[in-house]
matplotlib code that plots the C-alpha trace (Angstrom):
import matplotlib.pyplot as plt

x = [3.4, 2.2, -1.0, -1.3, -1.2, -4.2, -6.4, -6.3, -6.9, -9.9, -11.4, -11.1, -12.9, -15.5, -16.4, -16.7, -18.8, -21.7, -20.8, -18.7, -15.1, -12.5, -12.0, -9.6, -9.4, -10.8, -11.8, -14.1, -13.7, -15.5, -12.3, -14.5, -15.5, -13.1, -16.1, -15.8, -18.5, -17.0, -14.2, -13.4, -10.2, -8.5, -6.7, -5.3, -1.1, -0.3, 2.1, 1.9, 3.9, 4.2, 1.6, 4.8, 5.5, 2.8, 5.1, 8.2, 6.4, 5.2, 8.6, 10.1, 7.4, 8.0, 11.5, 10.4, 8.4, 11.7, 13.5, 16.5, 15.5, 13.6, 11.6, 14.3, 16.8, 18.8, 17.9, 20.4, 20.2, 23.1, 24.5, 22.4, 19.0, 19.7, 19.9, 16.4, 13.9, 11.2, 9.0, 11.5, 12.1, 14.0, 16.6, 20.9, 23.0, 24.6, 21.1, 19.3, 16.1, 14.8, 12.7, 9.6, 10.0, 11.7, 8.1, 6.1, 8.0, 7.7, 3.7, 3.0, 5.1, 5.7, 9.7, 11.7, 15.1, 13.8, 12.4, 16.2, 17.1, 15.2, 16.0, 19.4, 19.7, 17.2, 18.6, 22.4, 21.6, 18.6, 18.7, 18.4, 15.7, 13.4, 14.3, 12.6, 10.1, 9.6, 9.5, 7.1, 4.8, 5.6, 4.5, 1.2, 0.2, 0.6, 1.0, 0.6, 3.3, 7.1, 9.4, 12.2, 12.8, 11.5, 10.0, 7.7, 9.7, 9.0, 10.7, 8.4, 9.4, 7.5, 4.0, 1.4, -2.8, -5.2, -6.5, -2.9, -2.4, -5.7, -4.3, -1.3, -3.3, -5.1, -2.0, -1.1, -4.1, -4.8, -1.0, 0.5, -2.7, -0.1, 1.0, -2.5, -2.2, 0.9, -1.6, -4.1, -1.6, -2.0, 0.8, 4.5, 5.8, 9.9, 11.6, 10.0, 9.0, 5.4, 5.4, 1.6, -0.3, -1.9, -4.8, -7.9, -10.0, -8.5, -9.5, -13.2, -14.2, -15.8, -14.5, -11.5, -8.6, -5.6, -3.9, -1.6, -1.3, 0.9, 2.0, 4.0, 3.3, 3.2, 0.4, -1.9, -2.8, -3.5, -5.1, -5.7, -8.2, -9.9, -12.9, -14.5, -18.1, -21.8, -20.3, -18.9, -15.3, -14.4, -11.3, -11.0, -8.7, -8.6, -5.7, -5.1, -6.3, -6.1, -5.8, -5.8, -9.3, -10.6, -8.8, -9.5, -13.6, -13.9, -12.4, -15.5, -17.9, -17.5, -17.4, -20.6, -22.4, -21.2, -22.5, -25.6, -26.4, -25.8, -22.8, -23.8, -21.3, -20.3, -20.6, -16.3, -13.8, -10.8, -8.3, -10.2, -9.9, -7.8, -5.0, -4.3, -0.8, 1.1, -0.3, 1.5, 1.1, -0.9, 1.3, -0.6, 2.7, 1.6, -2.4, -0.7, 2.2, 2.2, 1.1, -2.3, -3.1, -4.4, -7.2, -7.5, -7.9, -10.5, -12.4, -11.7, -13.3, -16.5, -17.3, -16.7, -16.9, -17.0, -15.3, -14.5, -15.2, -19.2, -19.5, -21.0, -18.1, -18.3, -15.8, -17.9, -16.8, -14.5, -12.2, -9.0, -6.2, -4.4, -0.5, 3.1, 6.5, 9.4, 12.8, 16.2, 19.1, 22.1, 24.9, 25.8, 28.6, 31.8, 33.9, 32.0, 30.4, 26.5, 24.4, 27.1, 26.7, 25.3, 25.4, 23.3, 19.6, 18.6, 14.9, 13.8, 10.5, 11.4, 9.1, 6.0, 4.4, 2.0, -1.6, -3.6, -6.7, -7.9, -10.7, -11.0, -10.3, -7.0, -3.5, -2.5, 0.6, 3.3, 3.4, 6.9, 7.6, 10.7, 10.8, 7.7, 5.2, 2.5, 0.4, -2.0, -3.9, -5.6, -9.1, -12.6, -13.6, -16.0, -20.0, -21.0, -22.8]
y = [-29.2, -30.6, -32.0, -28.9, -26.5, -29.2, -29.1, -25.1, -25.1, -27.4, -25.7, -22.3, -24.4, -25.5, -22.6, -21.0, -23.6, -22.3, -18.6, -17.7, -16.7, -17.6, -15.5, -13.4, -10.6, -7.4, -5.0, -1.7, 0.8, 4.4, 6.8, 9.4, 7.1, 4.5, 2.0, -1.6, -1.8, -5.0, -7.6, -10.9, -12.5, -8.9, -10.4, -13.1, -12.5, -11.4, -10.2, -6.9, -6.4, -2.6, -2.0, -1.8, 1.6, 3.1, 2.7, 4.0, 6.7, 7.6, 7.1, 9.2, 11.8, 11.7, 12.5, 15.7, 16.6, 15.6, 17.7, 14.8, 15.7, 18.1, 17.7, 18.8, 16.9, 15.0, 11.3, 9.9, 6.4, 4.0, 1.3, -1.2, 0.8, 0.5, -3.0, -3.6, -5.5, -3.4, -1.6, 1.6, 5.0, 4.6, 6.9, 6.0, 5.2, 8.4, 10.0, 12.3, 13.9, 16.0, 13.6, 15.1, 14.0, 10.6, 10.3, 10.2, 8.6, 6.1, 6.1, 7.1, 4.3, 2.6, 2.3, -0.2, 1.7, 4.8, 3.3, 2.1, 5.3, 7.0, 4.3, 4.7, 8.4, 9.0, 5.5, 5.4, 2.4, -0.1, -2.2, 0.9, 2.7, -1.5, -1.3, 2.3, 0.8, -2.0, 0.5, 2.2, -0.7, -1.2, 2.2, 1.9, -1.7, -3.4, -7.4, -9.1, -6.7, -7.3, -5.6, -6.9, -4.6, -0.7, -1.7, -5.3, -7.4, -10.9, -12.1, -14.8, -13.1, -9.4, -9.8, -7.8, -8.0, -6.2, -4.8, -3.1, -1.9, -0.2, 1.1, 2.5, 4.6, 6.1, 7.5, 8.9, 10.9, 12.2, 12.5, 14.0, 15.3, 18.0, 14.9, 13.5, 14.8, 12.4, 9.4, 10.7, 11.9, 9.0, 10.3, 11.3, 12.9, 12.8, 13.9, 12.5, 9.3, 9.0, 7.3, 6.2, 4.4, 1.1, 2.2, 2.3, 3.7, 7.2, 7.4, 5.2, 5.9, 9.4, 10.2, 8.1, 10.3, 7.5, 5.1, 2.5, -0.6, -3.6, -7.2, -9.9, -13.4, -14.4, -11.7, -11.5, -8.3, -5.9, -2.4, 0.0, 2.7, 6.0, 7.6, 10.4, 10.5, 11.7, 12.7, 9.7, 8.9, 4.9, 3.2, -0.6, -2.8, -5.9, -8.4, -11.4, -10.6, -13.0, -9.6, -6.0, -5.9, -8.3, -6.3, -2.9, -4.1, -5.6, -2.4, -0.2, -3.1, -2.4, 0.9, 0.8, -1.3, 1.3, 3.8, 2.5, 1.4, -2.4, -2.3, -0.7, -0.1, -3.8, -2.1, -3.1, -0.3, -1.1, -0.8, -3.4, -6.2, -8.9, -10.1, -14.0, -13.4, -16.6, -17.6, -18.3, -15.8, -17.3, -18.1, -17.6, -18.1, -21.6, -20.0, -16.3, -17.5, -20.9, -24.0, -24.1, -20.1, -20.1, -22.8, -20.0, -17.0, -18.7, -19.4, -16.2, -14.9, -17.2, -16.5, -13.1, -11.6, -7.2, -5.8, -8.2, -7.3, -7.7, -7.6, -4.7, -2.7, -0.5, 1.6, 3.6, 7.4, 9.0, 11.2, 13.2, 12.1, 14.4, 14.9, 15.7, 16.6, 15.6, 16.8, 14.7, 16.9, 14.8, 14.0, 16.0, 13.7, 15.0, 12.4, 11.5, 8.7, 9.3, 8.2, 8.1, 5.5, 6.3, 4.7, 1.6, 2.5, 3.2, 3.1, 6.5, 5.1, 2.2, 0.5, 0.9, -2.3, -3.1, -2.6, -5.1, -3.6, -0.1, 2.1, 5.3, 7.3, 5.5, 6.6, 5.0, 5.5, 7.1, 10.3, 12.0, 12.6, 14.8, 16.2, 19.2, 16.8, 15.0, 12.5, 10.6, 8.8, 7.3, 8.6, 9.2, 13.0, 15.0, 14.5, 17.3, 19.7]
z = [-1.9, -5.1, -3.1, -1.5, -4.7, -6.2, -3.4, -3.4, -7.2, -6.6, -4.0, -6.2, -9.0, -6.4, -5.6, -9.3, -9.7, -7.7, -8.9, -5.7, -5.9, -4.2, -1.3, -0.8, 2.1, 1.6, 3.7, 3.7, 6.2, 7.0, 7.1, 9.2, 12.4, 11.7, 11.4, 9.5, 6.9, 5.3, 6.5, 5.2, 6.4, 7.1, 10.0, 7.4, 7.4, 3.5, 1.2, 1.1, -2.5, -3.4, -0.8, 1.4, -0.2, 1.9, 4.6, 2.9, 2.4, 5.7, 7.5, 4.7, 6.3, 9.1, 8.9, 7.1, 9.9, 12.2, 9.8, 9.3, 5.7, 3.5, 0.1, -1.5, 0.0, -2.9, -3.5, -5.7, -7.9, -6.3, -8.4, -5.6, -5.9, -9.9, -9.9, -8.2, -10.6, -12.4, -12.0, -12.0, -12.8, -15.9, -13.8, -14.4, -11.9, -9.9, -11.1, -8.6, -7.5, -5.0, -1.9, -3.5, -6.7, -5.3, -3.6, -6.5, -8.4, -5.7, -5.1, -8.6, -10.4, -7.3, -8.6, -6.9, -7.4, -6.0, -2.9, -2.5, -2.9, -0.2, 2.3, 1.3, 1.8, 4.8, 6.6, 5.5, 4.3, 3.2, 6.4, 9.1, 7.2, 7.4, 11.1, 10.7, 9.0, 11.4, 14.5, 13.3, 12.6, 16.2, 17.3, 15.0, 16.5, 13.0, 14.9, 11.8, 9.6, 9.4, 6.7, 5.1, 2.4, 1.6, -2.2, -2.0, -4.1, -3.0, 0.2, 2.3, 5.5, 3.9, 5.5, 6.9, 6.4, 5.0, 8.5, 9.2, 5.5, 5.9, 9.2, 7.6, 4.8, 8.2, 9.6, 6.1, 5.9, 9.3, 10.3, 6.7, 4.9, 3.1, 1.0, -0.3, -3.7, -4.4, -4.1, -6.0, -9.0, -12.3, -14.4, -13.5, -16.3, -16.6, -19.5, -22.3, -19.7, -18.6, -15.9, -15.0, -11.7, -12.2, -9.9, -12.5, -10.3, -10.5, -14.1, -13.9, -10.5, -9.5, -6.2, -5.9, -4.1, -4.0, -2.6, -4.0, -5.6, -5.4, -7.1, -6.7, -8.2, -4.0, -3.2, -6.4, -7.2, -4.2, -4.0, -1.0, -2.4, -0.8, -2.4, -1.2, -2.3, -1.5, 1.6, 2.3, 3.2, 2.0, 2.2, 0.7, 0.8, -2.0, -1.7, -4.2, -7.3, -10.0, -12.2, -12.1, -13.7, -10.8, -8.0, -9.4, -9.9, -6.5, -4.7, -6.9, -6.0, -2.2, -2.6, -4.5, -2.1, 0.7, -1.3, -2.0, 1.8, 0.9, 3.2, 6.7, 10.2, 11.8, 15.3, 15.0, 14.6, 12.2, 15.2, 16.9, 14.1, 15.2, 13.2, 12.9, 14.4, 14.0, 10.4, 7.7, 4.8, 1.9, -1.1, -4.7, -7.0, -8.4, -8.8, -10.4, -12.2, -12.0, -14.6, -12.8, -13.5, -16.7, -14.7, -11.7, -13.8, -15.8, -12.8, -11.1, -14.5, -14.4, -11.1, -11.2, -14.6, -13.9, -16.3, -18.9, -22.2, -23.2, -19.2, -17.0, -15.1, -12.4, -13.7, -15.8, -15.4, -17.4, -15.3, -16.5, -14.1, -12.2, -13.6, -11.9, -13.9, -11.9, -12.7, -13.5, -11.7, -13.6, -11.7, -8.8, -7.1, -6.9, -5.7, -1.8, -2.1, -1.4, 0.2, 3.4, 6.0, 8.9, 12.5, 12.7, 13.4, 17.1, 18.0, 19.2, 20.9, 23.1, 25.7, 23.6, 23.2, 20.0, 20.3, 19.0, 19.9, 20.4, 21.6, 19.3, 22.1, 23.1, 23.0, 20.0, 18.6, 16.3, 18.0, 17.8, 21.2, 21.8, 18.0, 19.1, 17.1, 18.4, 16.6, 18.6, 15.3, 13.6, 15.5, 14.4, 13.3, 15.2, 14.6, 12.2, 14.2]

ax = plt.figure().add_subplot(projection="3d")
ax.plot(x, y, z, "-o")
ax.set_aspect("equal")
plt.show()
């Protein structure tokens, strides 16, 4: 392992050397045809970190749509969900909020306890709302995603890639549009709590409209970002940053070169990528928050230096971000113990096998079949007329 962790370090060095950085995947895609404008190791398995809540969210949605719950179904705080490790809510055990608020608190300032919390009460429990989760990875064709938990705390079986994260932030958009504004919001504001994203770009980057961020010292610092812009609809993907600076620059740098015609259609739709299935996840804990990360930032720095101080950044526009106030309730127990268990998890869609690749115009996916909701996504919109 020792050998291992050198030889990675060197290679990074090697290639600050001649002014390249170490490559991590990211991934650029056009969110109105579908079309890859930039890959590089999307396929490549990952830890997703906080990424994951992207999928929290959308199973949290579509049990809206089910109507199993309601935004203003009551998500209380459990002694478990309190006990997960920061980044949290600040909320006390036996606490509660309505699923609405519960949702930005968990996109917004992607809080660990709170994602508990909403697997807790929409599941039963934390382990039927991951099979949930994993389902519907199933049902979207994610082959290189598994779940393990509904938050991104470090667990070496959590992986998925930067193709199927990107694929995820599809089926947000064109199955729950109604919900957007939650990943474009920068401040929760709770009490006198105010609770802010980590995504720069929503106050540097004119246009950005969401999504998430993530970390973990085994992922780096990830990012999947939208931005709507001179009538252009971009979503990136950046996993592995050696900081938030690098991840939050190199998301704006492909957006940039997108934007600027650098970056043109592959000829490849983002369903179509192929995922490295059978890889093991890369592991940057000694080269994020181990002895050798001082050496890895500092190269990651040299070889890519947007956004340091004295430096040129592309986040250059001042933009006021958008705000939410969400509500404590207090304590509403009164003796039943909530959440309540619920019978072990049942898959609703059986005998749908994953899709690792897709035309535009296939059948692809999490469509609700028997609730009255169909979904057939993500697909490319119409050619302007």
């Amino acid at each position: 392992m020792l050998l291992v962790r050198r030889l990675l370090l060197a290679l990074v060095l090697s290639f600050a050397g001649f002014g390249q950085a170490w490559a991590n995947p990211m991934l650029l895609v056009d969110r109105a045809t579908l079309q890859v404008l930039y890959a590089q190791d999307a396929g490549q398995p990952w830890h997703p970190a906080s990424l994951t809540k992207l999928m929290t969210a959308y199973v949290a949605f579509e049990e809206v749509a089910k109507g199993t719950v309601t935004l203003d179904t009551p998500i209380t705080i459990s002694r478990n969900a309190f006990n997960q490790a920061p980044s949290k809510s600040g909320l006390k055990v036996d606490s509660t909020v309505s699923l609405k608020d519960a949702l930005y608190l968990l996109v917004v300032k992607s809080a660990n306890d709170i994602a508990v919390a909403i697997a807790e009460t929409i599941g039963g429990n934390e382990a039927n709302f991951v099979a949930m989760m994993n389902e519907t990875a199933g049902r979207m064709g994610l082959t290189a995603t598994h779940f393990v938990n509904p938050h991104g705390l470090h667990d070496p079986r959590q992986v998925s890639s930067a193709r199927d994260l990107a694929v995820i932030a599809l089926y947000i958009e064109q199955s729950f549009p109604q919900y957007l504004p939650m990943f474009r919001t920068g401040v929760v504001n709770m009490g006198k709590a105010r609770l802010e994203s980590n995504n720069a770009l929503l106050e540097g980057f004119a246009g950005t409209t969401g999504m998430k961020t993530g970390y973990v010292c085994a992922s780096g610092l990830n990012i999947v970002a939208t931005v709507d812009r001179n009538g252009r609809q971009l979503l990136a993907v950046v996993l592995g940053g050696s900081s938030g600076r690098e991840r939050n620059e190199r998301a704006a740098e492909l957006f940039v070169n997108a934007l600027s015609g650098r970056l043109q259609p592959t000829g490849q739709s983002v369903l179509s990528l192929a995922n490295a299935v059978g890889t093991t996840p890369v592991d940057m804990r000694p080269l994020i928050c181990g002895k050798d990360a001082k050496a890895y930032v500092a190269a990651q720095e040299a070889a890519f230096p947007m956004g340091l101080e004295d430096q040129p950044t592309y986040l250059t526009d001042e933009i006021a971000v958008s705000e939410y106030t969400a509500v404590d309730l207090g304590r509403i127990r009164t003796g039943i113990a909530l959440p309540r268990p619920r019978p072990a998890h049942m898959p609703m869609f059986t005998g749908t096998a994953p899709v690792e690749s897709a035309a535009l115009d296939d059948a692809l996916r999490p469509s609700l079949t028997g609730t009255g909701i169909a979904i057939d996504l993500p697909r490319p919109r119409p050619a302007d007329l």
